[in-house]
N, C-alpha and C positions, 0 to 999 in steps of 0.2 A: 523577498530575500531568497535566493537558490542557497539548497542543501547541497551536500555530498554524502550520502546519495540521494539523488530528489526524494521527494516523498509524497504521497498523495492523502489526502484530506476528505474523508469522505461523511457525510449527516446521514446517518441511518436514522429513522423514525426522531430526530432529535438528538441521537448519542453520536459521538464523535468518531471517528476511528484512524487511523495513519498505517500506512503499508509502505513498502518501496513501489516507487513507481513505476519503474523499470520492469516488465514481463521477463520472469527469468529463460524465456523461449527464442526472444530473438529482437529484444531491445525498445519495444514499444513502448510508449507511455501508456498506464495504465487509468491514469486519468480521463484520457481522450478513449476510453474505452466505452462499453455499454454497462450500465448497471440495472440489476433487477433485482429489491429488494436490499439484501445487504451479500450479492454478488456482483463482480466489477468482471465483466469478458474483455479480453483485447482487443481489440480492434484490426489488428495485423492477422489474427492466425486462430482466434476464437478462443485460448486457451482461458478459462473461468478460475478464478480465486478467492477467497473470501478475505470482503473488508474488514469481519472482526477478529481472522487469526492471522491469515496471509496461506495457508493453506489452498494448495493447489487442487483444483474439482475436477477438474478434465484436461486432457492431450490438447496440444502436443506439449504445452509443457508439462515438465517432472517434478521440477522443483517447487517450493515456497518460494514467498516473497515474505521479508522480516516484515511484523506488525511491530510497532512503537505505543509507549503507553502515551494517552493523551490525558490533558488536566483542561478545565476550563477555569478561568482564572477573568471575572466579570465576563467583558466582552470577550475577551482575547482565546484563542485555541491552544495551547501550549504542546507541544510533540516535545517528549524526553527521546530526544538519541542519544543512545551511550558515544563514547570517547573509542577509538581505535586504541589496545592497546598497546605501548609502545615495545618492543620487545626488549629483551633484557641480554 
C-alpha cells in the first residue's frame, strides 16, 4: 500500500520505527539508503538521519524527516500518520 508521504519502516535491534522516506535534500528514498545501527544515510548525497527521531546528523541536508509513532498489533506493524488538517 503507498502512503502520502511514503514512509520508511525500519527494525532496529527488534523495535520498530517509521520516518518519511523522502531525504529532505534532494528527494531520495531513504529506504534504499545505507543503515548503521539505528542510522539510515542516503544514498544520493550521504546526508545521515536517525530512524528513531527523524533528526538530521549531517550535511548537506538541514532539515528533519517527520518520525511516526508505530504500534505492533500481532504480526502487523501499525504507523499512525496524522490527518492533514483541513483549513478552516
Amino acid at each position: 500500500m503507498e502512503t502520502e508521504p511514503p514512509v520508511a519502516v525500519f527494525n532496529v535491534d527488534g523495535e520498530y520505527f517509521a520516518i518519511d522516506d523522502t531525504c529532505t535534500h534532494d528527494q531520495s528514498s531513504l529506504a534504499d539508503g545505507y543503515i548503521d545501527g539505528d542510522v539510515v544515510e542516503c544514498a544520493w548525497h550521504f546526508a545521515k538521519f536517525s530512524i528513531r527521531t527523524g533528526v538530521v546528523l549531517s550535511p548537506p541536508a538541514t532539515r528533519p524527516v517527520c518520525a511516526y509513532r508505530v504500534q505492533l498489533r500481532g504480526d502487523d506493524v501499525m504507523v499512525d500518520i496524522p490527518q492533514p488538517e483541513e483549513p478552516a
